[in-house]
N, C-alpha and C positions, 0 to 999 in steps of 0.2 A: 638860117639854120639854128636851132636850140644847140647848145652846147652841153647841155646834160645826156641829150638826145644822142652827140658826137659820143661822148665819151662813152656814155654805156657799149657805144657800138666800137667803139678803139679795144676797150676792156674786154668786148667777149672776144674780138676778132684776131687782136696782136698779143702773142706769147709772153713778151717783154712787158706790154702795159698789163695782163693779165696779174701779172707777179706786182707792179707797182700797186693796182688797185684805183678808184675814181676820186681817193684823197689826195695823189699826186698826178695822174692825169688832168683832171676839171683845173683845177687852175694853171698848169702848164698848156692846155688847149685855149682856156679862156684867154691866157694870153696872145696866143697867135690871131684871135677871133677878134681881140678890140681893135687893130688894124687891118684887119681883114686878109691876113695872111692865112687860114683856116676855109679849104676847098669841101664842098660834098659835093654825091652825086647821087638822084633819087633815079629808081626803075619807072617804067607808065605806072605804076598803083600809087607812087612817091615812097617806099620804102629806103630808105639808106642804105644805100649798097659801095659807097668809100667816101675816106674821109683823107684828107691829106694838108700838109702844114711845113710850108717853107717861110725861109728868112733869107737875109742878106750878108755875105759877107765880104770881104777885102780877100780875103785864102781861105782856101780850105778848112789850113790849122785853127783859123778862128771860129769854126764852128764845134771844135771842143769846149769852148765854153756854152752852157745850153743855152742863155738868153741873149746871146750878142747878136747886134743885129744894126746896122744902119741900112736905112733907104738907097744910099747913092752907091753902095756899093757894088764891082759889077760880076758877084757870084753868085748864083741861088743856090741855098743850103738845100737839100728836100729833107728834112725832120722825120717825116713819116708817112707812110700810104698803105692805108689798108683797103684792100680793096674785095667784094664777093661778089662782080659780076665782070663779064667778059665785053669789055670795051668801056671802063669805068677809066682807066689807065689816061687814054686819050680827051677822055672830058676832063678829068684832071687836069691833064699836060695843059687845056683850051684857059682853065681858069688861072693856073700860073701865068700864061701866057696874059693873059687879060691883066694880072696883078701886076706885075713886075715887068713888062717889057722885054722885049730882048736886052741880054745882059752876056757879056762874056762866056761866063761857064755854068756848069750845073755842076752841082754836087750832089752824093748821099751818100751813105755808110753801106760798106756791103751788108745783107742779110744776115742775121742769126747774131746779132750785137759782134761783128768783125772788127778789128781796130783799123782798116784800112777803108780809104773814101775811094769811090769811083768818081774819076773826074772827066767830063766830056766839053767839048765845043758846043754854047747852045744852040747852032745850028744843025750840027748833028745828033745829038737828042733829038732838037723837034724834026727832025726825019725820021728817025726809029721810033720815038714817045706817039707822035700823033697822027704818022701815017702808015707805020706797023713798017 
């Protein structure tokens, strides 16, 4: 996936990155993307219809800082998921799934920049995330 490509479509699609703009998106994206923590998902034409970007961490509270991130750790952050079609959610959840392994927990911030994380069991997520 182009990563210019990602961000114009983070830019039009998330309220939050609309306000940062693609001079702080593109390289906070390109960073998820040189290890391949940076998900898309294309419709049959290949249009980009979501873009999504997890990391790793030890707790929750460490994914207040924006670039922390070890491999071995066993909680997936989920950064961000914008998604414009109905069943993009789950091909998502398939490509975390492929990246990172089953891991302890999942994380992400509630909606609308909340200061509170939602935290699940990763096996119950990928019960709700990938088979609705």
């Amino acid at each position: 996936m182009n990563v210019l490509t990602a961000t114009a479509f983070v830019v039009r699609h998330h309220g939050i990155a609309r306000g940062w703009g693609g001079r702080v998106v593109l390289p906070w994206l390109r960073w998820f993307a040189d290890d391949g923590r940076l998900a898309h998902v294309t419709d049959s034409r290949g249009r980009l219809v979501a873009v999504g970007a997890a990391r790793c961490v030890f707790h929750p509270d460490d994914a207040r800082e924006p670039y922390a991130h070890n491999e071995s750790a066993p909680v997936v952050f989920v950064d961000l998921v914008v998604s414009r079609a109905r069943g993009a959610l789950a091909a998502l959840w398939g490509a975390l799934r492929t990246r990172f392994g089953a891991r302890a927990r999942i994380v992400w911030q509630r909606p609308r920049g909340a200061e509170a994380f939602r935290s699940f069991a990763f096996g119950r997520a990928e019960r709700h995330l990938a088979y609705g």
